[in-house]
Every structure is written in structure tokens, then in C-alpha cells.
PDB file of N, CA, C, O and CB in Angstrom:
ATOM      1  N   UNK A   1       2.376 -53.193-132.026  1.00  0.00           N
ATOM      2  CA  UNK A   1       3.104 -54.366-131.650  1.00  0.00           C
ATOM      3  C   UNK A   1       3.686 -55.009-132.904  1.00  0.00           C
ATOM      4  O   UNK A   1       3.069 -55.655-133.750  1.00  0.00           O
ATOM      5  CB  UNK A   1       2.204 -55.345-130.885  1.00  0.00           C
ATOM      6  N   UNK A   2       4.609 -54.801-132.882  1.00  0.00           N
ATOM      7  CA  UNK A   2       5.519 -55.770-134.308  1.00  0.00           C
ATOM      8  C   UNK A   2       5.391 -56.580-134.422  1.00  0.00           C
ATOM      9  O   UNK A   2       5.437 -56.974-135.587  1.00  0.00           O
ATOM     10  CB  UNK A   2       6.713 -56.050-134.554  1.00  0.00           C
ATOM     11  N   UNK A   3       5.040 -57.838-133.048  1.00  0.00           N
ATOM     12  CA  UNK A   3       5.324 -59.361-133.497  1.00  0.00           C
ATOM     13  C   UNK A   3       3.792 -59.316-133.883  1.00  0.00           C
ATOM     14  O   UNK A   3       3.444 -60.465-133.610  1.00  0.00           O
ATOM     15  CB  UNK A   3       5.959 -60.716-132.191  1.00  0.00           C
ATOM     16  N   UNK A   4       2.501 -58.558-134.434  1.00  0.00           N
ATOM     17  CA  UNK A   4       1.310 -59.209-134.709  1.00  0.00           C
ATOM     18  C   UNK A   4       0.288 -59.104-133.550  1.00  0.00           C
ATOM     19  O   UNK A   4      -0.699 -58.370-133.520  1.00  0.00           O
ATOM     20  CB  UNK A   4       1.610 -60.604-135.030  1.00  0.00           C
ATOM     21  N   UNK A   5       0.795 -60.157-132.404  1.00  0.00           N
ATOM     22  CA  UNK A   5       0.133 -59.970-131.423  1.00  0.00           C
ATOM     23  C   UNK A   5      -0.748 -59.137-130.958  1.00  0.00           C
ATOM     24  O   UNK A   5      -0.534 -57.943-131.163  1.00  0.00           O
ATOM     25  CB  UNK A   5       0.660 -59.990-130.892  1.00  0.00           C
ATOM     26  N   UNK A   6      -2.061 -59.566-130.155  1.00  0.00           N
ATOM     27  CA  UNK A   6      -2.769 -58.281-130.236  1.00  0.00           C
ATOM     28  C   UNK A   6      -2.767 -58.348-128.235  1.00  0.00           C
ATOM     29  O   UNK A   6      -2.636 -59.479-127.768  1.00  0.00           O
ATOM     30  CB  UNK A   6      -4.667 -58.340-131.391  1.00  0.00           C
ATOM     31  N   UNK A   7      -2.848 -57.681-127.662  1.00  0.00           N
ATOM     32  CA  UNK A   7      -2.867 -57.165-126.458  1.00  0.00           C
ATOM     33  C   UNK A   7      -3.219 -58.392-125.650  1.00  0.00           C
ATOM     34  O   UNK A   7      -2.441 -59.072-124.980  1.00  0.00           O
ATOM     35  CB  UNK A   7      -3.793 -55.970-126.331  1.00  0.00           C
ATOM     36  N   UNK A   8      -4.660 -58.584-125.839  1.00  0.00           N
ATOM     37  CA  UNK A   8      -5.326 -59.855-125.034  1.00  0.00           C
ATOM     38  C   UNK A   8      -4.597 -61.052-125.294  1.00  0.00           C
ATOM     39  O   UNK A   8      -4.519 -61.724-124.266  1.00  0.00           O
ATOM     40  CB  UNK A   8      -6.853 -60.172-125.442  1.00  0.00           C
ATOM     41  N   UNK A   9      -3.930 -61.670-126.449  1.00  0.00           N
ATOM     42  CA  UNK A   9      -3.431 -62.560-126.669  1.00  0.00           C
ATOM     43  C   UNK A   9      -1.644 -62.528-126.369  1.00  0.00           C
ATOM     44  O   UNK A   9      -0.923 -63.524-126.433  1.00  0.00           O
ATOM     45  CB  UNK A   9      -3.961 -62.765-127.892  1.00  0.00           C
ATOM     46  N   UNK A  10      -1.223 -61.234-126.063  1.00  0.00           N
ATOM     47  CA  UNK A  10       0.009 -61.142-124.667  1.00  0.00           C
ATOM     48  C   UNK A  10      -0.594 -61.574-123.448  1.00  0.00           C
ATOM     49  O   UNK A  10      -0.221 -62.674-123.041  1.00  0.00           O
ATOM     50  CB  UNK A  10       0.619 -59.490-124.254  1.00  0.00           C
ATOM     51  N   UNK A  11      -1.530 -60.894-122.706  1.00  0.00           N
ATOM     52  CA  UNK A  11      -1.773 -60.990-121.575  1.00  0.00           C
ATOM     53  C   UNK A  11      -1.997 -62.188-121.265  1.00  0.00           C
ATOM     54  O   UNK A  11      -1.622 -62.724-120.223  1.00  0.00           O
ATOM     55  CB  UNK A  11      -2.563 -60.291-121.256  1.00  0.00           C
ATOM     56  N   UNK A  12      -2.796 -62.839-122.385  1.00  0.00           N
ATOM     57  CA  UNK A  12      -3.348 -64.666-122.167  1.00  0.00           C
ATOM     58  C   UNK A  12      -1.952 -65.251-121.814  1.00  0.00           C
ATOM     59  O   UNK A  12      -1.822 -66.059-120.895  1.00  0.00           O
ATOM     60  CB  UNK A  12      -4.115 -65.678-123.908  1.00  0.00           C
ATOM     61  N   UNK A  13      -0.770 -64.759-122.676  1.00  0.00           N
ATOM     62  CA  UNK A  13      -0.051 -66.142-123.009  1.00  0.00           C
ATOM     63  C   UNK A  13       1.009 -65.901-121.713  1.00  0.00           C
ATOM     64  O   UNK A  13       1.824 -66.757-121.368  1.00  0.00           O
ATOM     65  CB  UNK A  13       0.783 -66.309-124.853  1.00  0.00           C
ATOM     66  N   UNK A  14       0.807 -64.190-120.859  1.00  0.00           N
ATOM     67  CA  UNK A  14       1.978 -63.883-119.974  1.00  0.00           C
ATOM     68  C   UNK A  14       0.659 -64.512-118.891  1.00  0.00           C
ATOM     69  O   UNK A  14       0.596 -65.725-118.694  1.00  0.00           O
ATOM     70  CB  UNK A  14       2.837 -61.948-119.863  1.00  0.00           C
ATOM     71  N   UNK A  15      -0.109 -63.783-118.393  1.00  0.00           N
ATOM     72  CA  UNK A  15      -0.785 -64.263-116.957  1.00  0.00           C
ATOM     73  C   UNK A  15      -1.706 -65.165-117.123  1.00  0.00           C
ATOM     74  O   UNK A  15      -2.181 -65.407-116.014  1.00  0.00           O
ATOM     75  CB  UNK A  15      -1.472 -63.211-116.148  1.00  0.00           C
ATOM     76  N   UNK A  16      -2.513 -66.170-118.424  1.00  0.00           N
ATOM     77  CA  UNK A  16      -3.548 -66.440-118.467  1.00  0.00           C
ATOM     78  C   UNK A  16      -3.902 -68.058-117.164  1.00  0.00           C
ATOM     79  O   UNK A  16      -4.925 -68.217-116.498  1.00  0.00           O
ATOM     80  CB  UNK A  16      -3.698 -66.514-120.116  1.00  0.00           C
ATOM     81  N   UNK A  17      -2.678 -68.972-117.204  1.00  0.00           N
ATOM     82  CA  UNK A  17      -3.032 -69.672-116.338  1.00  0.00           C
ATOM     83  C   UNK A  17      -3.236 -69.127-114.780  1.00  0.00           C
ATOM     84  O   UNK A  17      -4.096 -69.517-113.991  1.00  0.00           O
ATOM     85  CB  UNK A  17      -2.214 -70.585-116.493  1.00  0.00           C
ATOM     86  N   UNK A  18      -2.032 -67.944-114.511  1.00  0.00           N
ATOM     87  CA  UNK A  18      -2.355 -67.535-113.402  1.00  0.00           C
ATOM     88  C   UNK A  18      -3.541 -66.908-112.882  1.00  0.00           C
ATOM     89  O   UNK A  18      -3.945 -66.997-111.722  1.00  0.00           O
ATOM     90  CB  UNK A  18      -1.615 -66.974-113.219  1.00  0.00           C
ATOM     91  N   UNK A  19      -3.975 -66.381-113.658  1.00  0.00           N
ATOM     92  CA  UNK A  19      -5.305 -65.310-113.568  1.00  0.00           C
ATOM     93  C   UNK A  19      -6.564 -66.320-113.236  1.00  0.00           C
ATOM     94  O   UNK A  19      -7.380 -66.335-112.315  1.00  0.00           O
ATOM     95  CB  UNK A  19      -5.640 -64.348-115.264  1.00  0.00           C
ATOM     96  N   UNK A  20      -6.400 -67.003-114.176  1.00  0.00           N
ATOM     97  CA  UNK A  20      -7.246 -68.199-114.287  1.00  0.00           C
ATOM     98  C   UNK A  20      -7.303 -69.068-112.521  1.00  0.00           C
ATOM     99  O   UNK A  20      -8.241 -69.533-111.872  1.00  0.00           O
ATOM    100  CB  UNK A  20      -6.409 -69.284-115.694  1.00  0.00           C
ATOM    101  N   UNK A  21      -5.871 -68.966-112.264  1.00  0.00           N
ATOM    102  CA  UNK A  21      -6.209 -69.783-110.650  1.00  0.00           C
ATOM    103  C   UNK A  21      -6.519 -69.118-109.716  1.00  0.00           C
ATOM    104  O   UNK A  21      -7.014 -69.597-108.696  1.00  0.00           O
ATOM    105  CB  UNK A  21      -5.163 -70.500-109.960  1.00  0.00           C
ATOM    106  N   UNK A  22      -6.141 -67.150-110.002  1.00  0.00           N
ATOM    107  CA  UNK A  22      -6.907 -66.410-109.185  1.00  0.00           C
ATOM    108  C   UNK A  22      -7.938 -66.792-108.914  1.00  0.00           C
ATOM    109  O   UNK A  22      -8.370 -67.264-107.862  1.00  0.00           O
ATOM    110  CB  UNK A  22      -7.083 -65.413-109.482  1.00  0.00           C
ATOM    111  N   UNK A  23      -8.586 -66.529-110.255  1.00  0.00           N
ATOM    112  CA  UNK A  23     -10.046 -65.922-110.004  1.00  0.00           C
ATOM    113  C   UNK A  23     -10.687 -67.375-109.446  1.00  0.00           C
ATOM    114  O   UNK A  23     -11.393 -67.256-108.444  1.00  0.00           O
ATOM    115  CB  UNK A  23     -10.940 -65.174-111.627  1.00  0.00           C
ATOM    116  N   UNK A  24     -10.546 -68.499-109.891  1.00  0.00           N
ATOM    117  CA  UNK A  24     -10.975 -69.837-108.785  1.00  0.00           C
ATOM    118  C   UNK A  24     -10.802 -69.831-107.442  1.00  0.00           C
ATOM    119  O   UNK A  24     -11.775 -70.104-106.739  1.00  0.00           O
ATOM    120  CB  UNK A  24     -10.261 -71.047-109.017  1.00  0.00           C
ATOM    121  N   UNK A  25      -9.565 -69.526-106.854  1.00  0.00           N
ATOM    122  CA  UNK A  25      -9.535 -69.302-105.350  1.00  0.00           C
ATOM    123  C   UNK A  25     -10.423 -68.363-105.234  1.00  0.00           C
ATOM    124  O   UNK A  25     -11.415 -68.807-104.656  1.00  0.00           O
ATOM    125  CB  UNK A  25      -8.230 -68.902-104.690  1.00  0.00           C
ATOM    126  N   UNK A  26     -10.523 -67.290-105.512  1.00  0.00           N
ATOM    127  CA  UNK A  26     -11.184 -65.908-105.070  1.00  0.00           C
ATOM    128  C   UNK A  26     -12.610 -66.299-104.532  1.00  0.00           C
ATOM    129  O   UNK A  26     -13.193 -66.345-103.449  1.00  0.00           O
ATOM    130  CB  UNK A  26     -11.322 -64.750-106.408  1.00  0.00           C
ATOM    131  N   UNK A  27     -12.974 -66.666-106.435  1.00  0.00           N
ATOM    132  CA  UNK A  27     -14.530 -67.332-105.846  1.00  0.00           C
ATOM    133  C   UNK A  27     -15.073 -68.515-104.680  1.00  0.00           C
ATOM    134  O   UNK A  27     -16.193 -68.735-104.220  1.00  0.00           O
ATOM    135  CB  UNK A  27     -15.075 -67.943-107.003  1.00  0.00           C
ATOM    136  N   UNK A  28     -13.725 -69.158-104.438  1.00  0.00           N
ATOM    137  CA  UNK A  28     -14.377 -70.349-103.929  1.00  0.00           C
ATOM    138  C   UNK A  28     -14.008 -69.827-102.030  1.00  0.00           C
ATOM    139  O   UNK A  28     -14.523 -70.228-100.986  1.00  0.00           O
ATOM    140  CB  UNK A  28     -13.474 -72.137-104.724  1.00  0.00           C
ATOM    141  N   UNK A  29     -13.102 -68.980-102.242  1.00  0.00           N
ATOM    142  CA  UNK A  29     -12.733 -67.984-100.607  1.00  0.00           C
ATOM    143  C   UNK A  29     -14.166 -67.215-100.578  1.00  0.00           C
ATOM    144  O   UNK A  29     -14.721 -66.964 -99.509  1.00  0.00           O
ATOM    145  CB  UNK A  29     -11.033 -66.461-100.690  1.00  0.00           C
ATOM    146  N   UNK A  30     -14.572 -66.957-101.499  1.00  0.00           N
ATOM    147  CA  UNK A  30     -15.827 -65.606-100.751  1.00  0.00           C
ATOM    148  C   UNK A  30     -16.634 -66.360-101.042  1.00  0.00           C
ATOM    149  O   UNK A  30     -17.262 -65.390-101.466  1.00  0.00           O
ATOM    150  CB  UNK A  30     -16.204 -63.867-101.356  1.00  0.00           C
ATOM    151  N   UNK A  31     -17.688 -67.705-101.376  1.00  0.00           N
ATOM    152  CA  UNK A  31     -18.503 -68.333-101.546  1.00  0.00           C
ATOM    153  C   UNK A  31     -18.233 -69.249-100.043  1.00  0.00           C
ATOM    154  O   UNK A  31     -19.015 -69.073 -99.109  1.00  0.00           O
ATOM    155  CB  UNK A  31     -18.470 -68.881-102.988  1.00  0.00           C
ATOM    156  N   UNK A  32     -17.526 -69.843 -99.961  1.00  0.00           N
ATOM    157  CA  UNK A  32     -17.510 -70.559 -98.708  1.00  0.00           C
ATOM    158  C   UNK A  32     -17.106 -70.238 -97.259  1.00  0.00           C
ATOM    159  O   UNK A  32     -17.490 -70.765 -96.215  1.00  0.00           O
ATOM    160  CB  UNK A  32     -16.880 -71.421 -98.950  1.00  0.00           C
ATOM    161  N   UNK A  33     -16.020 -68.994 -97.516  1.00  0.00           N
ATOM    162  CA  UNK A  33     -15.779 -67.978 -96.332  1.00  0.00           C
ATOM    163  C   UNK A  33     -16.302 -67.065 -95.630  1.00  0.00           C
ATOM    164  O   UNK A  33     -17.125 -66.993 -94.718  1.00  0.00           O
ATOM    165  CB  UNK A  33     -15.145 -67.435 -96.478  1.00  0.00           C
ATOM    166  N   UNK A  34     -15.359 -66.044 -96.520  1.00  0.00           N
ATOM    167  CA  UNK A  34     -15.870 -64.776 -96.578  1.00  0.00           C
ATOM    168  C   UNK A  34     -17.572 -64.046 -96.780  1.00  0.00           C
ATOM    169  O   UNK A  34     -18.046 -63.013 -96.306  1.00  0.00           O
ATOM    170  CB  UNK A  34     -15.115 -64.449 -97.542  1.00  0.00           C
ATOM    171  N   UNK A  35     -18.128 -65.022 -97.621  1.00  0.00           N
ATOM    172  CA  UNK A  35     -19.592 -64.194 -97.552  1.00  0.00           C
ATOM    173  C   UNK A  35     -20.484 -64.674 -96.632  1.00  0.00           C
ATOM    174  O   UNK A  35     -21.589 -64.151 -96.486  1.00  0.00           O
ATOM    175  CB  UNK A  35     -20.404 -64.213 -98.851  1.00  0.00           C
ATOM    176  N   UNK A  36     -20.004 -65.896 -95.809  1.00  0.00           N
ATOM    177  CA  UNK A  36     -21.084 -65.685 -94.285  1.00  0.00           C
ATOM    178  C   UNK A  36     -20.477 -64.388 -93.523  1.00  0.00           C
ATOM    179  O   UNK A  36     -20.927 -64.514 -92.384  1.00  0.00           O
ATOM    180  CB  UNK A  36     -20.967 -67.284 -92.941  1.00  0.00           C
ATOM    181  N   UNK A  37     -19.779 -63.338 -93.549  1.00  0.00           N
ATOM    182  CA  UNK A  37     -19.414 -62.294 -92.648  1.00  0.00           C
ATOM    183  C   UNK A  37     -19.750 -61.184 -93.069  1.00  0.00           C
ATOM    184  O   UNK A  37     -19.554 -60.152 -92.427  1.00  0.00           O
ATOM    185  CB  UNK A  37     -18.186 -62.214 -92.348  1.00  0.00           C
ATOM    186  N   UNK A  38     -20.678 -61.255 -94.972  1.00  0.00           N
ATOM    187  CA  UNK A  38     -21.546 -60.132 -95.396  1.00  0.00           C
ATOM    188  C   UNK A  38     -22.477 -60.040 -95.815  1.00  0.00           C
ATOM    189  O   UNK A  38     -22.817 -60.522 -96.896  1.00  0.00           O
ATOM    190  CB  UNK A  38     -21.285 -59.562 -95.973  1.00  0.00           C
ATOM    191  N   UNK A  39     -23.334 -59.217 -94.872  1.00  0.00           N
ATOM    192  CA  UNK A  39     -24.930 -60.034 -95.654  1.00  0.00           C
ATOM    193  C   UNK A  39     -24.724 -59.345 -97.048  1.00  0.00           C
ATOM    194  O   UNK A  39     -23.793 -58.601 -97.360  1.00  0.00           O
ATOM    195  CB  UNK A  39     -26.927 -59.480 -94.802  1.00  0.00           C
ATOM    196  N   UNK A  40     -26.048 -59.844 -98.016  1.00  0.00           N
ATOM    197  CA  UNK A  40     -26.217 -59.738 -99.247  1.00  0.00           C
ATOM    198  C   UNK A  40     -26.517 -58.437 -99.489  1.00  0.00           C
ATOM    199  O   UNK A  40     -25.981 -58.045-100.526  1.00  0.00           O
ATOM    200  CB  UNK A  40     -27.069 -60.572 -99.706  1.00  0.00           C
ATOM    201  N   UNK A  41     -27.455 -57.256 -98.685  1.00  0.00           N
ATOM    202  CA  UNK A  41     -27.736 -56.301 -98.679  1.00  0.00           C
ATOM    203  C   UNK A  41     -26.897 -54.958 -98.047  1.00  0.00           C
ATOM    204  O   UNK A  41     -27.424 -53.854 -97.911  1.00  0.00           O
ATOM    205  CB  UNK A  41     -28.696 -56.592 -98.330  1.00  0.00           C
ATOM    206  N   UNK A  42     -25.661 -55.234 -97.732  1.00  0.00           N
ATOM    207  CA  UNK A  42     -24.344 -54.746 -96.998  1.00  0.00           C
ATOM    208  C   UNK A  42     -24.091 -53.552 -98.103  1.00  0.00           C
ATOM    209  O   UNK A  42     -24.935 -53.204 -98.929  1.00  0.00           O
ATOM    210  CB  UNK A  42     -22.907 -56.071 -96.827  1.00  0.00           C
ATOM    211  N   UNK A  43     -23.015 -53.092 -97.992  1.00  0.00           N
ATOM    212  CA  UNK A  43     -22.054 -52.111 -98.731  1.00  0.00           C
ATOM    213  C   UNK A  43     -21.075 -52.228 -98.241  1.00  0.00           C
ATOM    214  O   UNK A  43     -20.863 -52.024 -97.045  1.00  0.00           O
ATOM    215  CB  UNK A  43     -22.268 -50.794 -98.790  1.00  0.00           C
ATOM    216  N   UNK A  44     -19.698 -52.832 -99.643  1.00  0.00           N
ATOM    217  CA  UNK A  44     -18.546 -53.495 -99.636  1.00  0.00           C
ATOM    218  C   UNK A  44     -17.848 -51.982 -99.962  1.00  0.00           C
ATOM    219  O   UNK A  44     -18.474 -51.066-100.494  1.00  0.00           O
ATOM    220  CB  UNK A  44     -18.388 -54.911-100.740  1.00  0.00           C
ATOM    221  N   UNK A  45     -16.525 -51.906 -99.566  1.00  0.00           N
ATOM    222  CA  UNK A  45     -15.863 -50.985-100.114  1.00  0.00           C
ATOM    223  C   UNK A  45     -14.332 -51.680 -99.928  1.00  0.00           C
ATOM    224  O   UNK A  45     -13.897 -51.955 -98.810  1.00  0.00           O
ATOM    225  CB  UNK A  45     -16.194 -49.525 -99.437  1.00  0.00           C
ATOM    226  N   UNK A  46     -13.444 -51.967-101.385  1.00  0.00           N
ATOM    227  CA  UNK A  46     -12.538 -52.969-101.357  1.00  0.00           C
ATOM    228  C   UNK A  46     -11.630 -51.634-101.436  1.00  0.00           C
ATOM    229  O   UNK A  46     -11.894 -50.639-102.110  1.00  0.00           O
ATOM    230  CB  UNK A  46     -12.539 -54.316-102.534  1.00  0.00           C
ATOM    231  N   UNK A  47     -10.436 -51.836-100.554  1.00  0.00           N
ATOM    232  CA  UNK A  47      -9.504 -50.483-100.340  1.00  0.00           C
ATOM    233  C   UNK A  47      -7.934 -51.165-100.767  1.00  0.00           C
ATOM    234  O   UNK A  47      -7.426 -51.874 -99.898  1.00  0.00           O
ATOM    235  CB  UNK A  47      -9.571 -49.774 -98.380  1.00  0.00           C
ATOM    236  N   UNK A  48      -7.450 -51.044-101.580  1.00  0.00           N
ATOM    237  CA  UNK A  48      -6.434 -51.844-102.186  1.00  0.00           C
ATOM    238  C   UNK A  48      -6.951 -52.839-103.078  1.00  0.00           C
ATOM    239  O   UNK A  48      -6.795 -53.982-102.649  1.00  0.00           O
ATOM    240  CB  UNK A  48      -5.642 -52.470-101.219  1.00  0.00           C
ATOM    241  N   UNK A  49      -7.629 -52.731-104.402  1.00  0.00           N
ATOM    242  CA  UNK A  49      -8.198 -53.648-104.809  1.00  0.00           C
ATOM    243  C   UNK A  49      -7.204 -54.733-105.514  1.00  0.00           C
ATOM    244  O   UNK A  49      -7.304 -55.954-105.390  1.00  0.00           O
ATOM    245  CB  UNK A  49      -9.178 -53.114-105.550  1.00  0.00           C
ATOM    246  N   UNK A  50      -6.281 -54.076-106.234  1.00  0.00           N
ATOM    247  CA  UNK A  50      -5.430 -55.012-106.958  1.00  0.00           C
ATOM    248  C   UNK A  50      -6.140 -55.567-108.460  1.00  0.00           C
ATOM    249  O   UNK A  50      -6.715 -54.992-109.383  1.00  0.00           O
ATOM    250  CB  UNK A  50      -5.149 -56.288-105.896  1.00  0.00           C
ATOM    251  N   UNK A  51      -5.935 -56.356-108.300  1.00  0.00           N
ATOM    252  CA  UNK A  51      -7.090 -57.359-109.600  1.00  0.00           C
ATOM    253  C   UNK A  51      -8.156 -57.267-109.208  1.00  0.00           C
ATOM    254  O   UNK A  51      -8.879 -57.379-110.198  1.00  0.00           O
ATOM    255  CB  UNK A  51      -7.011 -59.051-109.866  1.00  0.00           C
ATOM    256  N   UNK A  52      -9.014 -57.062-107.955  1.00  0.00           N
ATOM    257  CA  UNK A  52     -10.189 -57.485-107.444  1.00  0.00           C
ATOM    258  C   UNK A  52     -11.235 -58.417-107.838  1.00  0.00           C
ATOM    259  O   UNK A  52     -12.270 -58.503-108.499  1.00  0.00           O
ATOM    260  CB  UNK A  52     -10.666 -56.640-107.320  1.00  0.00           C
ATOM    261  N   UNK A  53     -10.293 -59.190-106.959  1.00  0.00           N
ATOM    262  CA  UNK A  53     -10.748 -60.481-107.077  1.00  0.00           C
ATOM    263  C   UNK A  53     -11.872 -61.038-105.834  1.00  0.00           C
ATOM    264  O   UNK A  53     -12.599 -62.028-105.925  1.00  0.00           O
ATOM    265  CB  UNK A  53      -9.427 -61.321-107.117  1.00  0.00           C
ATOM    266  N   UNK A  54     -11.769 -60.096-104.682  1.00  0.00           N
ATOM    267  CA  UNK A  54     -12.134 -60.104-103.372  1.00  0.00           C
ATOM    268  C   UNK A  54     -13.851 -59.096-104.233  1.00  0.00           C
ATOM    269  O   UNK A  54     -14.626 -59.855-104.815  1.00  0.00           O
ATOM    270  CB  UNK A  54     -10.647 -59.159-101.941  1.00  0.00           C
ATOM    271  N   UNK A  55     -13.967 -58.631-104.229  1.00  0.00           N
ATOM    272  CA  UNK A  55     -14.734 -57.685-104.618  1.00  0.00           C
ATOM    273  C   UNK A  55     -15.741 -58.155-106.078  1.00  0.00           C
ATOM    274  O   UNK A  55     -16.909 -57.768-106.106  1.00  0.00           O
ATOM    275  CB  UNK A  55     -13.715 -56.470-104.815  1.00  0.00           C
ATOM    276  N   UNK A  56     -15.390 -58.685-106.809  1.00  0.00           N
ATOM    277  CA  UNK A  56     -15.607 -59.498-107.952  1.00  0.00           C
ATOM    278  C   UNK A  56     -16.739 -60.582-107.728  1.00  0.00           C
ATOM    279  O   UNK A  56     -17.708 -60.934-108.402  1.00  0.00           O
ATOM    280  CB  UNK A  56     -14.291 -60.155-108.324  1.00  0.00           C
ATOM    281  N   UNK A  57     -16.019 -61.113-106.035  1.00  0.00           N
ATOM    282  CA  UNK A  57     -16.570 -62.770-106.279  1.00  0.00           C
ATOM    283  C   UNK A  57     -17.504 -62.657-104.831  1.00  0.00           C
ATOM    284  O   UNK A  57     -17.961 -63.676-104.314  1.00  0.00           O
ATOM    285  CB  UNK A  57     -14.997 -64.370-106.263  1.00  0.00           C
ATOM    286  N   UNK A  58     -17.760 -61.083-104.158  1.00  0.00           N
ATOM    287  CA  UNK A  58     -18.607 -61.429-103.230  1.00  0.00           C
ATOM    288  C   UNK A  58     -19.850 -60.362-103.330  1.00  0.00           C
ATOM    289  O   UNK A  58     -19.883 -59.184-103.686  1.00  0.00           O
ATOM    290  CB  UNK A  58     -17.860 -61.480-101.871  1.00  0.00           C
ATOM    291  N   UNK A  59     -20.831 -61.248-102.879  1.00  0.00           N
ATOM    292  CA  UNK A  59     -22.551 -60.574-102.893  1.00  0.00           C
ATOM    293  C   UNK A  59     -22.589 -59.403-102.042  1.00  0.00           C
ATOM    294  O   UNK A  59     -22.299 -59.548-100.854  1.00  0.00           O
ATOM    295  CB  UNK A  59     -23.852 -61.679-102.200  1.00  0.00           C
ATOM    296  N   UNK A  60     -22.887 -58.327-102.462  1.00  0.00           N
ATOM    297  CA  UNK A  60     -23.248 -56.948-101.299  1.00  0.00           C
ATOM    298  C   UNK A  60     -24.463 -56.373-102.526  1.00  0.00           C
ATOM    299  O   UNK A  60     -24.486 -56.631-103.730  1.00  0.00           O
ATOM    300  CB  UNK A  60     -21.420 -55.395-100.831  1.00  0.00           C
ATOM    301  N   UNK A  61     -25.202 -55.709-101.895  1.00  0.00           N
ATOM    302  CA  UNK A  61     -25.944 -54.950-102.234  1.00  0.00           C
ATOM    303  C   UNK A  61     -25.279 -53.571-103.375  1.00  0.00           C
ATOM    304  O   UNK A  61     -25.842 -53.096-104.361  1.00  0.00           O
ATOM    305  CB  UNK A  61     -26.492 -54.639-100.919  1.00  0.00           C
ATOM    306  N   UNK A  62     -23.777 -53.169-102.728  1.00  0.00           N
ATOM    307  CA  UNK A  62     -23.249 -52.375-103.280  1.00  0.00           C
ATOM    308  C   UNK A  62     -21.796 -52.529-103.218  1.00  0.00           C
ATOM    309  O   UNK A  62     -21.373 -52.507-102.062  1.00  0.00           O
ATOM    310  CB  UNK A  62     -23.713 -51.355-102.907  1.00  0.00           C
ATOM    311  N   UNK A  63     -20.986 -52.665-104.049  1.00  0.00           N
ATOM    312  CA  UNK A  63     -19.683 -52.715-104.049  1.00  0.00           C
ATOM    313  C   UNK A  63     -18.996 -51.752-104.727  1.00  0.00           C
ATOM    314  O   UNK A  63     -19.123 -51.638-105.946  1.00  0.00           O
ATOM    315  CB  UNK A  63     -19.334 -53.779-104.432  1.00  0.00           C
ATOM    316  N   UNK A  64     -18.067 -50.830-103.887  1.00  0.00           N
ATOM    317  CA  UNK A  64     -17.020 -50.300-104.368  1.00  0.00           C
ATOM    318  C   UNK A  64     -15.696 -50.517-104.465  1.00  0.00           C
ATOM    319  O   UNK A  64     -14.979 -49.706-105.052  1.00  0.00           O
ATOM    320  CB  UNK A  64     -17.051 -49.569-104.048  1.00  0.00           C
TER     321      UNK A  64
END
């Protein structure tokens, strides 16, 4: 990278607020939603994960 920059400090300065409001919705959708519909001892399998953010922020026994 010519301008110096090192990788993480692109990514911060291109997605960092956004990422940042992901991952808050995410958690606060599968903490108050989504995880009364999986018990804790389940097996998740996220099929299109994307960022996985869905997958990240909910309790299963096993997540793929």
C-alpha cells in the first residue's frame, strides 16, 4: 500500500462506523428475538452468512 496505511486501518476508516452498527443490531436482534426460537443446546447452521452477524451473536451448542 503506498499511502502507508495498513489494511485494518482502511477497513476502520471505509466500514468502521458501519460495522460497528451491525454488529449492535445483530446482538441486540438475537438476544431479545431470535434466541427465544433456539435453545442453547441446538445446532445452528447459518446458510448465506455474509459478515455473520446472525451466527456471531446467537447461543447454540454448535454453530456452523
Amino acid at each position: 500500500m503506498s499511502s502507508g496505511m495498513s489494511l485494518d486501518a482502511i477497513y476502520q476508516r471505509r466500514f468502521g462506523s458501519a460495522l460497528q452498527f451491525r454488529q449492535a443490531m445483530w446482538r441486540i436482534l438475537c438476544e431479545d428475538y431470535f434466541q427465544r426460537f433456539i435453545p442453547v443446546d441446538s445446532r445452528v447452521l447459518e446458510v448465506g452468512a455474509g459478515y455473520c452477524e446472525f451466527i456471531n451473536n446467537i447461543t447454540a451448542r454448535t454453530k456452523t
